[in-house]
N, C-alpha and C positions, 0 to 999 in steps of 0.2 A: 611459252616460257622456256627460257635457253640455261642452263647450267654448267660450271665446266670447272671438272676439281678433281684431285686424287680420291679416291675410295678409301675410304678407312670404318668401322663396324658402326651401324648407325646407333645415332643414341638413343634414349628409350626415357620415356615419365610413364610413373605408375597411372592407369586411370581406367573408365568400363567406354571405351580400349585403352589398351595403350598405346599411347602417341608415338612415332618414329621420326626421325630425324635424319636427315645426311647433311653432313656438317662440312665443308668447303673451304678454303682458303677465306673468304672473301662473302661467303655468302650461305644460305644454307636452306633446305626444302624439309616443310612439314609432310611427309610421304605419307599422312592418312588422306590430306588433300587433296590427293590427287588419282585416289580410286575410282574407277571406275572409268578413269581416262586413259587416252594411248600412252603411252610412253618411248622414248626411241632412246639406247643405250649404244652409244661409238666410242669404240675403243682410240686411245689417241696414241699414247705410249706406255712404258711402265715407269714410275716415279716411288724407289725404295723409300721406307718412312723412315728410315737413317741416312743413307747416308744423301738422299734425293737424287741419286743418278738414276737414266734410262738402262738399265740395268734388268735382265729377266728376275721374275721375282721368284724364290726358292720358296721361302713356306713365311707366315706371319704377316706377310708385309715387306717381307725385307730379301734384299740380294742372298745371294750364297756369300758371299766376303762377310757382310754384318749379320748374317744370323749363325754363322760362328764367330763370333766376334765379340758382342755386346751382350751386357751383363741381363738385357729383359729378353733374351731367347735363350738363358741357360736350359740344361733337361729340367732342372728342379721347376720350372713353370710347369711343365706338360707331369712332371713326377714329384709333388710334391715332397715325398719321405726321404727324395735326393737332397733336402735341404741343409746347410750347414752353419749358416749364420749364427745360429745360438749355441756352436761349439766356437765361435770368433774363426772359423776356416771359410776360408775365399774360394769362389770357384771361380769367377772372374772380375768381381769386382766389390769388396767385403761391405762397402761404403750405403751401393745402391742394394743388395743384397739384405744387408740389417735391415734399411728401410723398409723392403715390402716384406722381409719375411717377420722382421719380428714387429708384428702388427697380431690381432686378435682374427683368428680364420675361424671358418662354420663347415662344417660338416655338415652335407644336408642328402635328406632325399627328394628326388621329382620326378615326376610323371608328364613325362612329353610321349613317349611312344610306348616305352612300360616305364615300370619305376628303376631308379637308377641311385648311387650314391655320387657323391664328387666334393669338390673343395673349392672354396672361395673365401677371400679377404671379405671381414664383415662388412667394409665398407661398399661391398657389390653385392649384397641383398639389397634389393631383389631383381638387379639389373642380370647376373649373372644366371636366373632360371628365366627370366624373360629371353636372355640370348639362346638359351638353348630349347625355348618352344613349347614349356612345360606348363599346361593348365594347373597345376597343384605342386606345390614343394612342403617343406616341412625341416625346419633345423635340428640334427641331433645334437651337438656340442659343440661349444665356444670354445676354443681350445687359445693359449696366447700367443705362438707361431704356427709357422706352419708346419716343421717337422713333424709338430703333433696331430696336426690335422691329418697332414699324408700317411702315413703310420696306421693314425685308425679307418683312413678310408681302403686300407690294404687289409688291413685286418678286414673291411664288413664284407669287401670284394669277393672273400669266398663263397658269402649267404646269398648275396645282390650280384645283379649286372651293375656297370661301370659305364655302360655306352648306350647313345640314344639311335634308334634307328630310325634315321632322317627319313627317309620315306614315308614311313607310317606317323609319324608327327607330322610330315605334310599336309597328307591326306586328310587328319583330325581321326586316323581307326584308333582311338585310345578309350581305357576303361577306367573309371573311376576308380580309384583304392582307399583302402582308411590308411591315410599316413600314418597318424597318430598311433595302430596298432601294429604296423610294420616298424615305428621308431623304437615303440617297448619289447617287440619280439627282436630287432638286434643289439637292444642295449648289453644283453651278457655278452657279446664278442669283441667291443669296444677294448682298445689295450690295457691295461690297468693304471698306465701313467698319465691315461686319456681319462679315465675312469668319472673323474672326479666331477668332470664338468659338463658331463651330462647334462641335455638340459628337460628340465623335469615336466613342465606346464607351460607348452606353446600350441596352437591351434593351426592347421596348415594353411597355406595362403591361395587362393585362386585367382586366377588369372586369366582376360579374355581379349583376346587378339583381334585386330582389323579386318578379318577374312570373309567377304562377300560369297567366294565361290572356291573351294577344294580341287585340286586336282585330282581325277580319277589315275592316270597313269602319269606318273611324274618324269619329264624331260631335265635336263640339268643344261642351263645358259655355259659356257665354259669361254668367254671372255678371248683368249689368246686362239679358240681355234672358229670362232663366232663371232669376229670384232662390230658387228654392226648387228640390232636387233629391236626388233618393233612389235609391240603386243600391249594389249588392254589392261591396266595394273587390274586385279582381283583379290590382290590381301597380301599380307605382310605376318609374317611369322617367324619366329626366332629373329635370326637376321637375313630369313629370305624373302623376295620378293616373288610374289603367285602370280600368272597372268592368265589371260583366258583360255590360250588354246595350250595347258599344263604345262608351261615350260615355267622354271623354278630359277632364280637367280639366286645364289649365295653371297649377296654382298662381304661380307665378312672375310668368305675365302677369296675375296678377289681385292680385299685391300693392295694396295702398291700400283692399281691400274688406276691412269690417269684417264677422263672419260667425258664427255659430253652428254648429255641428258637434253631430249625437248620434249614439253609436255605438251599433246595437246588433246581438247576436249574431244 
């Protein structure tokens, strides 16, 4: 089986696993299918998700030109509490700006490598703790933009870690936590404008990944200095791909590379 499409974050269905997706111009591969099989990944060129030129890709997906440029790589993505839409202030573009910001975000905690806080639009629960590898999540508050989301995730920042460490969620060295008693031991630091929306009675979510076989020492696939590569699929986690002899691809960080895939048994 032959594939051939730019890279962009694979899509995900909730399920006991969850299913992954790489989704294609023209075509698209169900990637739990194909566990346990070789797989060969060749680099072809880069193809920015703006502006579609062969272009090196800077960060996101996108050239150095369009990820200063367009309005979905402002900082307020990576920093939420930079947000400004809901004082009607633009930062690059007020129009697309409104739309994702003033939407209803979550505050949540998860547990992919330890537990962590962070922010997502509600409408990526629960795609958004799947991308990031997390067997348990648990939501503190619905807040109705995002300013407020970011604000209180800087507030809980001082109690909590903010960052997963990718290695050790590879591996699966993770411990179980009571969300639900870590959600009520940060609710006092929540900001007071955040306060309100608290959320009182949710039960944390678990989550179980495609993973056949763990890497013990983790290698990292890096695309631009690697362009050709062949190995046994072994599991699928956050958005990386595990293969047998521990080398770890990061689909996601390699969006904007255009690529060839053959699978074979």
């Amino acid at each position: 089986m032959q594939y051939e499409g730019v890279l962009r974050k694979m899509q995900t269905e909730i399920g006991s696993p969850i299913q992954y997706y790489m989704v294609f111009e023209n075509d698209f591969l169900n990637v739990n299918q194909i566990l346990d099989k070789r797989l060969q990944i060749n680099f072809i060129k880069y193809q920015c998700l703006n502006c579609g030129e062969d272009r090196p890709i800077f960060r996101q997906g996108f050239c150095k030109n369009c990820f200063f440029e367009i309005p979905s790589a402002g900082d307020w993505i990576m920093r939420p509490e930079l947000s400004t839409a809901h004082l009607d202030k633009e930062d690059r573009d007020l129009d697309y700006e409104k739309k994702v910001q003033l939407q209803p975000h979550i505050v949540y905690l998860a547990n992919s490598s330890n537990i962590k806080v962070g922010v997502t639009r509600k409408t990526q629960v629960p795609t958004r703790w799947i991308d990031q590898g997390a067997h348990e999540a648990i939501e503190i508050v619905e807040v109705p933009n995002r300013y407020l989301a970011g604000i209180t995730e800087v507030a809980l920042k001082d109690h909590i870690g903010d960052k997963t460490n990718w290695r050790t969620m590879l591996k699966n060295e993770v411990v179980d936590e009571n969300l639900v008693e870590w959600r009520n031991k940060l609710r006092q630091y929540i900001p007071e404008e955040a306060a309100e929306y608290f959320i009182e009675s949710n039960s944390e979510t678990n989550l179980e990944f495609p993973v056949l076989q763990y890497p013990k020492k983790v290698k990292s696939l890096n695309l631009s200095k690697t362009p050709n590569f062949d190995g046994v699929l072994k599991g699928i986690k956050g958005q990386y791909l595990i293969f047998e002899d521990d080398t770890v691809f990061n689909v996601r960080g390699s969006e904007g590379h255009f690529v060839g895939l053959d699978v074979n048994s």
